[in-house]
Backbone as JSON Lines, residues from 0, in Angstrom:
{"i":0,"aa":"X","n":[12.03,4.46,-23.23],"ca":[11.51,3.57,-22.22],"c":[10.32,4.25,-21.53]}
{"i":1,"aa":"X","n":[9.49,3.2,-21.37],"ca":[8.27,4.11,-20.95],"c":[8.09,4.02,-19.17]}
{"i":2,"aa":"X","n":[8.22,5.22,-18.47],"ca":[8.34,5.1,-16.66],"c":[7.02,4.96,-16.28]}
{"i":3,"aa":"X","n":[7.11,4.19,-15.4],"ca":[5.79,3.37,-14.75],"c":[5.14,4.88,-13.83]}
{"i":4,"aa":"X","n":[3.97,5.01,-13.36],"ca":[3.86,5.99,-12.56],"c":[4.1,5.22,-11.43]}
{"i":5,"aa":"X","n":[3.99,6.38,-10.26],"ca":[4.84,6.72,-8.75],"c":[3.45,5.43,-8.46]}
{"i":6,"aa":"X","n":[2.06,5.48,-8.31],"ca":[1.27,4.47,-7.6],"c":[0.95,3.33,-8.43]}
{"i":7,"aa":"X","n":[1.5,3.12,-9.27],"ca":[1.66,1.68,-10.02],"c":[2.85,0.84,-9.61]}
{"i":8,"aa":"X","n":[3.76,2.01,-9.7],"ca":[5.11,1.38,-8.62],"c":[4.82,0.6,-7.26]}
{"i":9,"aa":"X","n":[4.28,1.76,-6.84],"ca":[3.91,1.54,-4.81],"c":[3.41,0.25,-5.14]}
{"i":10,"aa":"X","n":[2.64,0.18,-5.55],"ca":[1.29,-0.78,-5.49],"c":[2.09,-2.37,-5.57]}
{"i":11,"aa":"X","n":[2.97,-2.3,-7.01],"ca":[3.47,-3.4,-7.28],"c":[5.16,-3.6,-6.18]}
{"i":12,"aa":"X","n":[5.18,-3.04,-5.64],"ca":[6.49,-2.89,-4.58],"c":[5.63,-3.15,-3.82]}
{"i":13,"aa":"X","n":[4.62,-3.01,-2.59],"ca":[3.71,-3.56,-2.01],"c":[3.03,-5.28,-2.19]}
{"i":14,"aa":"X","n":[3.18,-5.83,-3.19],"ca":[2.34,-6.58,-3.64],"c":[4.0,-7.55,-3.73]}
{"i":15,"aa":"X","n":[4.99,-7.11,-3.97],"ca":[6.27,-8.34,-3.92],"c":[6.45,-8.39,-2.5]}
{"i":16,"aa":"X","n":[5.71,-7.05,-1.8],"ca":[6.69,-7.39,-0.27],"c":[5.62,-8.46,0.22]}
{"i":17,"aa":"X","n":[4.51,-8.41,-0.34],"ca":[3.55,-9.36,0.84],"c":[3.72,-10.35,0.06]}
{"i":18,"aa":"X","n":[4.1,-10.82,-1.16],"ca":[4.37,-12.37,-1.29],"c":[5.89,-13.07,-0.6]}
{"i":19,"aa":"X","n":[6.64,-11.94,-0.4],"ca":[8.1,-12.55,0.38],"c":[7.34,-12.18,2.27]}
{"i":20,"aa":"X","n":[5.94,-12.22,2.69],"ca":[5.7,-12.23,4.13],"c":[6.16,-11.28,4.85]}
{"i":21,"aa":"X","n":[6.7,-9.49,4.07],"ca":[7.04,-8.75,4.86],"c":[6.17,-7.78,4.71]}
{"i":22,"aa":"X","n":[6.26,-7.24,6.03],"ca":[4.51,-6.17,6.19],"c":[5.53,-4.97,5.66]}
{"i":23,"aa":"X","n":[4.54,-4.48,4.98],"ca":[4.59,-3.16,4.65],"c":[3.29,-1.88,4.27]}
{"i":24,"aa":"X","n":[3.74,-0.86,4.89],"ca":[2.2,0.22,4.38],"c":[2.7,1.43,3.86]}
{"i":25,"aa":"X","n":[1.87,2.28,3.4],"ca":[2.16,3.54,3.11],"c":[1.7,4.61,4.09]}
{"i":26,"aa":"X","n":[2.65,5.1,4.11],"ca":[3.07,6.06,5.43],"c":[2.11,7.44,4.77]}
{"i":27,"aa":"X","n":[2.62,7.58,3.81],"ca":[2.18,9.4,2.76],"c":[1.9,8.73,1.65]}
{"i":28,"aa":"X","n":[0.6,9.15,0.92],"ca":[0.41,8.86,-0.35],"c":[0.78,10.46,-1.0]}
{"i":29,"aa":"X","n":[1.52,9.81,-2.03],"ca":[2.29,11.33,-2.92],"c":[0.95,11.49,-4.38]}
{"i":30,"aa":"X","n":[1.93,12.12,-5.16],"ca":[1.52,12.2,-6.41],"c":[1.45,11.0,-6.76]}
{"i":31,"aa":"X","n":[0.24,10.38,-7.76],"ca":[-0.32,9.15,-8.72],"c":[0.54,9.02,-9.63]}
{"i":32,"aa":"X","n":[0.94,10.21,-9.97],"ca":[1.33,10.32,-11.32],"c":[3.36,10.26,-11.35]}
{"i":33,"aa":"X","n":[3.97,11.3,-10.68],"ca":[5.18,11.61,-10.41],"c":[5.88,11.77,-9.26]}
{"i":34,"aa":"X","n":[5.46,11.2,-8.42],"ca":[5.57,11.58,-7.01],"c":[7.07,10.91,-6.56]}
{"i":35,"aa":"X","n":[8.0,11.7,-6.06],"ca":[8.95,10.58,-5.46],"c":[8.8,9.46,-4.47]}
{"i":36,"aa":"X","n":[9.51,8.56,-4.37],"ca":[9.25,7.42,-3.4],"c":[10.43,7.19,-2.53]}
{"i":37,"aa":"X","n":[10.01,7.36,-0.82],"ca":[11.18,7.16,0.21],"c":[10.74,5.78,0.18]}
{"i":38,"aa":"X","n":[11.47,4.9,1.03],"ca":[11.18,3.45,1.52],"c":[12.28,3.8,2.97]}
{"i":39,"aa":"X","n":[11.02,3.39,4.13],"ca":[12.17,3.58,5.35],"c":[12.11,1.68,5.64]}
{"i":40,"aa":"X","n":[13.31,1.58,5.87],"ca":[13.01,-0.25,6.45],"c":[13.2,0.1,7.84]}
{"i":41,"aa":"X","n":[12.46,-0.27,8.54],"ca":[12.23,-0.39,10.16],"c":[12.62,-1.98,10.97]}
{"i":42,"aa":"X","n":[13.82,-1.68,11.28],"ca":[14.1,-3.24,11.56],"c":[13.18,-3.62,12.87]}
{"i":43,"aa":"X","n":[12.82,-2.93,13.92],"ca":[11.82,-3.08,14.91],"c":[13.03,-3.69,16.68]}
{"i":44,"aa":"X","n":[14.32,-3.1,15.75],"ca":[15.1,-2.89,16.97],"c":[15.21,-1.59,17.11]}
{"i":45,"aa":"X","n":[14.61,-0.53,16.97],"ca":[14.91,0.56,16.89],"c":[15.8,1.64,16.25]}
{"i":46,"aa":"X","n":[16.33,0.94,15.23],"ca":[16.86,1.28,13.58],"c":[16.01,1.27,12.57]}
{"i":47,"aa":"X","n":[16.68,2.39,11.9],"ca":[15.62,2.32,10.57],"c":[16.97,2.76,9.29]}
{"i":48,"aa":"X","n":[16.59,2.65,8.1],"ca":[17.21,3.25,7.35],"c":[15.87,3.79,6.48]}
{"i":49,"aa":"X","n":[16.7,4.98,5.7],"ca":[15.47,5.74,4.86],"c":[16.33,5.27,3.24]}
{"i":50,"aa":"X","n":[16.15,4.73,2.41],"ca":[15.94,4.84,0.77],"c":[15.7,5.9,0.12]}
{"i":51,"aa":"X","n":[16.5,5.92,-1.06],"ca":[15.43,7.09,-2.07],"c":[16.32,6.94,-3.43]}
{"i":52,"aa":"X","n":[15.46,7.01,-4.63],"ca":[16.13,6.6,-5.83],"c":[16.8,7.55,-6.38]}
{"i":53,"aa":"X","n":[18.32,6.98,-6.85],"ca":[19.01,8.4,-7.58],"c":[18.97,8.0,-8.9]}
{"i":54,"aa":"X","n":[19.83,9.16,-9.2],"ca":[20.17,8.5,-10.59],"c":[21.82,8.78,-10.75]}
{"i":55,"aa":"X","n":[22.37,7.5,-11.26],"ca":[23.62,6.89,-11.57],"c":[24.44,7.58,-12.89]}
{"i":56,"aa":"X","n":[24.89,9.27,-12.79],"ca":[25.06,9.54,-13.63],"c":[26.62,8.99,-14.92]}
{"i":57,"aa":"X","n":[27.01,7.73,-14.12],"ca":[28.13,6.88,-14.85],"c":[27.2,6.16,-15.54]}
{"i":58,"aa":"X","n":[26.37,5.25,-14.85],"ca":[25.5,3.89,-16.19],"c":[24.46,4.63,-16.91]}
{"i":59,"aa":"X","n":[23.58,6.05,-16.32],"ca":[22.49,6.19,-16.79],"c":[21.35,5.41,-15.9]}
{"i":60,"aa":"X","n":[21.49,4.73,-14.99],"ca":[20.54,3.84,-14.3],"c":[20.12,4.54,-13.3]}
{"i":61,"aa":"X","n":[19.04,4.26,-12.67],"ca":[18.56,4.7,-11.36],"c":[18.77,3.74,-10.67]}
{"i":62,"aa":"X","n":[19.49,3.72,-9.04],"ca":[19.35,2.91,-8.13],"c":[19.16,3.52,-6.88]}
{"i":63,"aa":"X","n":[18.75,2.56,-5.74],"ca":[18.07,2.61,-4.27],"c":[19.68,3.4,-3.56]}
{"i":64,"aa":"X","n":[20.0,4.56,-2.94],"ca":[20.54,4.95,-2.02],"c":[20.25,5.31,-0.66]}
{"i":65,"aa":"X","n":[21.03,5.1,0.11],"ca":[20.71,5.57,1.47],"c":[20.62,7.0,1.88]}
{"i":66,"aa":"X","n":[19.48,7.2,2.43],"ca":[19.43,8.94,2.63],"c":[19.48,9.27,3.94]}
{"i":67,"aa":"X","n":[19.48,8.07,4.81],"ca":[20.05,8.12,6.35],"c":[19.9,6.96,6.97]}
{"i":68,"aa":"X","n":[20.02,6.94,8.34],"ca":[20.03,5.65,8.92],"c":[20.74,5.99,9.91]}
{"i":69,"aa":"X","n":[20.06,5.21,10.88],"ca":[20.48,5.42,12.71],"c":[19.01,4.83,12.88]}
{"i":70,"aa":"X","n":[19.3,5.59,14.33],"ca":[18.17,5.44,15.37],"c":[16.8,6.24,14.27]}
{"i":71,"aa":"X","n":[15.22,5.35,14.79],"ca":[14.13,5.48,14.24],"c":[13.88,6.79,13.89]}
{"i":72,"aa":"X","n":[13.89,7.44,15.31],"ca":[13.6,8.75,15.31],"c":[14.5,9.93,14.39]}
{"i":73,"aa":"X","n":[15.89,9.52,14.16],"ca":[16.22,10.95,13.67],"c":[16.37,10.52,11.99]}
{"i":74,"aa":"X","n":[15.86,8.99,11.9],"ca":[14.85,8.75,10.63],"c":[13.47,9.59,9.97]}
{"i":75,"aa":"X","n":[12.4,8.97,11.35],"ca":[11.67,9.78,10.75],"c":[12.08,11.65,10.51]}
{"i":76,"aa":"X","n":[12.54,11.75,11.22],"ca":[13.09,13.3,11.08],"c":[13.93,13.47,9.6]}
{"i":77,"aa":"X","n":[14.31,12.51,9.28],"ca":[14.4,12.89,7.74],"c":[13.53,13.0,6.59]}
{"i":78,"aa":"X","n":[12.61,11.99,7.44],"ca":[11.61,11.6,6.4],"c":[10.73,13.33,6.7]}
{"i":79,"aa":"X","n":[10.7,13.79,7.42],"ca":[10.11,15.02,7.6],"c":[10.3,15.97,6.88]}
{"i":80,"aa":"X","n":[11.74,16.35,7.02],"ca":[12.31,16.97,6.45],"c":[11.83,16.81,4.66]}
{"i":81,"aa":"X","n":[12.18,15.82,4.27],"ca":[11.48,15.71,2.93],"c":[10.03,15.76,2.53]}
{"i":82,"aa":"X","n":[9.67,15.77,3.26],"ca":[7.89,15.76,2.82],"c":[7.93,17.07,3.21]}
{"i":83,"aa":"X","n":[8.66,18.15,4.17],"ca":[8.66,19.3,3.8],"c":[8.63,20.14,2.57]}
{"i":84,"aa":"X","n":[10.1,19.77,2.01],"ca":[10.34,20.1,0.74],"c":[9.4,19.32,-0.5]}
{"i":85,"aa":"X","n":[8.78,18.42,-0.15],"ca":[8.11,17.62,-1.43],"c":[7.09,16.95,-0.95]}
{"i":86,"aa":"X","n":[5.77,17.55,-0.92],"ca":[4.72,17.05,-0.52],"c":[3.73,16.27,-1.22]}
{"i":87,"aa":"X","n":[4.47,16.11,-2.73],"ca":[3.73,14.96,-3.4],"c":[4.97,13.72,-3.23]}
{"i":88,"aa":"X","n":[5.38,13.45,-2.12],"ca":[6.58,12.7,-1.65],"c":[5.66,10.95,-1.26]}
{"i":89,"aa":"X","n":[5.77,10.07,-1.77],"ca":[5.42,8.96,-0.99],"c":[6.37,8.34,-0.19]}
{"i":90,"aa":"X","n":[5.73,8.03,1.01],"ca":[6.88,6.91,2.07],"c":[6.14,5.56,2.52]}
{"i":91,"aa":"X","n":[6.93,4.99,1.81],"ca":[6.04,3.37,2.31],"c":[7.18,2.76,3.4]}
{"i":92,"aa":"X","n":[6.68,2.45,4.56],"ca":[7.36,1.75,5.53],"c":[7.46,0.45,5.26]}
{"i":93,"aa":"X","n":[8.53,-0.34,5.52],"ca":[8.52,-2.16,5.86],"c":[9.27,-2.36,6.85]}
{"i":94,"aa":"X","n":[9.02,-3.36,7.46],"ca":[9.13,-3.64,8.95],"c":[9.87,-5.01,8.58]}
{"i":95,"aa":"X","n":[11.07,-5.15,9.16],"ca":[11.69,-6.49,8.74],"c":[12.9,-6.62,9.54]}
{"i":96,"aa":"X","n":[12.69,-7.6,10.59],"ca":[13.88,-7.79,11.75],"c":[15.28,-8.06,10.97]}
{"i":97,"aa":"X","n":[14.81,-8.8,9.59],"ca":[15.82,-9.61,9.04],"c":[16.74,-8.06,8.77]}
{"i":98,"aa":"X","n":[15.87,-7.16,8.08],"ca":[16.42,-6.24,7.08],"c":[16.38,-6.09,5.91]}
{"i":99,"aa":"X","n":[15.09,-7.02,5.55],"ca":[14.85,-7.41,3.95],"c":[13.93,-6.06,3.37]}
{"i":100,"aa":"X","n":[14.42,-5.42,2.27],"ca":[13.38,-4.8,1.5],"c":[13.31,-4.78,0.11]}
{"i":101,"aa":"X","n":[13.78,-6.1,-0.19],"ca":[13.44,-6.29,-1.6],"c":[13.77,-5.01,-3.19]}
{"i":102,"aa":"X","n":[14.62,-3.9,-2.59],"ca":[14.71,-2.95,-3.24],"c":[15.86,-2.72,-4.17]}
{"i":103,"aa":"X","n":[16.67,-4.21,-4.03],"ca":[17.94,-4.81,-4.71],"c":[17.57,-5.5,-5.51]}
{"i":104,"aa":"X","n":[15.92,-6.11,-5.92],"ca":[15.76,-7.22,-6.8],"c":[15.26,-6.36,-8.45]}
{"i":105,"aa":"X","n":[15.67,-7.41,-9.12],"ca":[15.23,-6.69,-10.43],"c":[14.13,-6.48,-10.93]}
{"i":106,"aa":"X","n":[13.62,-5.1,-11.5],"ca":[12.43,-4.38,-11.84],"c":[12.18,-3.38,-10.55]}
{"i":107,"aa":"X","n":[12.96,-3.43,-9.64],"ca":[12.33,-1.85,-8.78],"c":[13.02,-1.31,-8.45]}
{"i":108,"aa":"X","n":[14.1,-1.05,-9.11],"ca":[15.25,0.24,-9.31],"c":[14.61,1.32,-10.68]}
{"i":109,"aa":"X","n":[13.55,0.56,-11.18],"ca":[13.34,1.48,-12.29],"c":[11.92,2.55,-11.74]}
């Protein structure tokens, strides 16, 4: 199977969120090529959760897990923490009262 790169991803994960009307930007541009990808959803009550893709070593699949969640702040403080350790790290924010981030639909678990 051939893996999409890290800013072909962004780009097209960007491009589903603004046809479903939810804002989203990129926080850190990572590596083009291999870069990991956080997704924090910012509900804009002052919660956030942070994303990040694993891999499912029962199916073989990669899917969206939670890598924290609470209050904004000791969010971004994770998100810190990782761009510490991985500075070709991308984080694209979306902002969505509902809680929508589209990261359950099929084609962007891969």
């Amino acid at each position: 199977m051939v893996r999409l790169t890290a800013e072909f991803w962004v780009q097209a994960y960007l491009a589903r969120l603004r046809l479903a009307d939810i804002p989203a930007f990129v926080v850190a541009h990572g590596d083009d090529t291999a870069g990991a990808v956080l997704v924090k959803l910012n509900t804009l009550d002052g919660s956030a959760r942070l994303f990040q893709r694993a891999f499912d070593l029962q199916s073989g699949a990669r899917k969206w897990t939670v890598l924290a969640e609470g209050c904004e702040g000791a969010v971004d403080e994770a998100v810190a923490r990782q761009r510490g350790f991985d500075p070709d790290l991308w984080v694209i924010e979306v902002e969505d009262r509902a809680g929508r981030h589209l990261l359950d639909e099929d084609g962007l678990a891969e």
